[in-house]
C-alpha positions as CSV (number, residue, x, y, z in Angstrom):
1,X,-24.1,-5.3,-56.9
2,X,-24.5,-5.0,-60.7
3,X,-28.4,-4.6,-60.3
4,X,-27.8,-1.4,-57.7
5,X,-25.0,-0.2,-60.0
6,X,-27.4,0.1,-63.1
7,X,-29.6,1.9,-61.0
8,X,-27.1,5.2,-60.9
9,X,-28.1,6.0,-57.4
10,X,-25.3,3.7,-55.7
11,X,-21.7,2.9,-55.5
12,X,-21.9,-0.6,-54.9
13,X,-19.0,-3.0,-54.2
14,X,-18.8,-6.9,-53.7
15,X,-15.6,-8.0,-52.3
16,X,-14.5,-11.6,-51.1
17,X,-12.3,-11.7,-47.7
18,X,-11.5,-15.2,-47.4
19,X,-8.0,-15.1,-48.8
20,X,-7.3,-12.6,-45.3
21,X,-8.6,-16.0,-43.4
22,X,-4.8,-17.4,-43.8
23,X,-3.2,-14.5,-42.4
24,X,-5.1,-15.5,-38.9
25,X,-3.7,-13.0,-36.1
26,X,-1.6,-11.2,-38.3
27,X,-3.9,-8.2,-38.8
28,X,-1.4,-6.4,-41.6
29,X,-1.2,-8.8,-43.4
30,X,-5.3,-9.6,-43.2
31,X,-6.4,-6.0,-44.0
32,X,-3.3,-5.3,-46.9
33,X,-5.6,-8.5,-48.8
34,X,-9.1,-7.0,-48.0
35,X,-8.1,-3.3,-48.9
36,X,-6.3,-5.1,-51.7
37,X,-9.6,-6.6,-52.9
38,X,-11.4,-3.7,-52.4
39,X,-9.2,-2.1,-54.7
40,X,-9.3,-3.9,-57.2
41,X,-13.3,-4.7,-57.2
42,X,-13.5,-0.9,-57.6
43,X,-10.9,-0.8,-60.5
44,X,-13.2,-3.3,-62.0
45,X,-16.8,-2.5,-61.3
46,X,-16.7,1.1,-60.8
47,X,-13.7,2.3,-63.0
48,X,-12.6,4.2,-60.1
49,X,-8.8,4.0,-59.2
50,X,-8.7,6.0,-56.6
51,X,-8.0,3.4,-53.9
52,X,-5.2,1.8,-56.0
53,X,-3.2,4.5,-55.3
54,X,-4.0,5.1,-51.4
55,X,-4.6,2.1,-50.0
56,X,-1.2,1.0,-48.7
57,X,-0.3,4.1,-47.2
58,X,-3.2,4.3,-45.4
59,X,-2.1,0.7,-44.3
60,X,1.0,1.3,-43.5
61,X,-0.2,4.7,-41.5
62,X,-3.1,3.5,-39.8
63,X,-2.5,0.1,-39.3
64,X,-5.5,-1.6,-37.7
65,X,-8.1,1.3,-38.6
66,X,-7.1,1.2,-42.1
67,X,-10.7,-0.7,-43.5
68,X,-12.5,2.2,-41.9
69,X,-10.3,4.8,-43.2
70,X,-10.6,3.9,-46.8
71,X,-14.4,3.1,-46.2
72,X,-14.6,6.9,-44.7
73,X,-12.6,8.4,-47.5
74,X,-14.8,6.2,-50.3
75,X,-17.9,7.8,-48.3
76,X,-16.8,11.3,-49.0
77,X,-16.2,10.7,-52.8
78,X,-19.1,11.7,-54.0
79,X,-22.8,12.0,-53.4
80,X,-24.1,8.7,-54.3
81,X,-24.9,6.4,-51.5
82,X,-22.1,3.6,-51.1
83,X,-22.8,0.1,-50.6
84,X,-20.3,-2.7,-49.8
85,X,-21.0,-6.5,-49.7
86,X,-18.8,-8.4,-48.1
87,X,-18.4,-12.1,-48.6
88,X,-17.1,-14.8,-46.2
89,X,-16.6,-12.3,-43.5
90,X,-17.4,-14.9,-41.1
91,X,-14.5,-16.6,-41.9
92,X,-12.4,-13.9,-40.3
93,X,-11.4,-14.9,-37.0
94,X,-9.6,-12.8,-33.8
95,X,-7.8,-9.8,-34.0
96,X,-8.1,-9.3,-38.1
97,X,-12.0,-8.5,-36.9
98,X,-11.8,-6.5,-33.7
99,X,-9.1,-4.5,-35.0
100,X,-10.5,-3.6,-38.2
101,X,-13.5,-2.6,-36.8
102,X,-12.3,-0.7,-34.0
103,X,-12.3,3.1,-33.8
């Protein structure tokens, strides 16, 4: 992430989703800690705080197509390239996955 940052040609983000592996079947509750995460990660890497002040209405609006409505609205930002690694996805289990990923 730093390394593509440094480059100026990306917006790069590393966030870690495990916390969201408690939360199980409760999908709110799983993507209010990865949009949380992602909010923070780009208060701190990218100085951007855009997302702190959008994220939970877009939760609490979209519900179970929040992840890709913040990821669509982070895409339109600017015209750099984004890039988001995401760690211990795997752990993620059920509906927090399908849902979050669904259209």
């Amino acid at each position: 992430m730093n390394y593509l940052n440094e480059q100026g040609k990306y917006d790069c983000l590393y966030i870690n989703v495990e916390a969201a592996q408690a939360m199980r079947e409760n999908v709110f509750e799983s993507l209010r800690i990865i949009l949380g995460e992602l909010s923070s990660s780009a208060r701190y890497y990218l100085n951007e705080d855009y997302f702190e002040t959008i994220w939970f209405d877009i939760l609490q609006k979209r519900s179970g197509q929040a992840l890709t409505e913040i990821l669509t609205q982070w895409s339109m930002m600017n015209q750099k390239p984004k890039i988001l690694l995401i760690d211990e996805i795997d752990s993620l289990i059920g509906e927090t996955v399908s849902r979050s990923q669904s259209k």
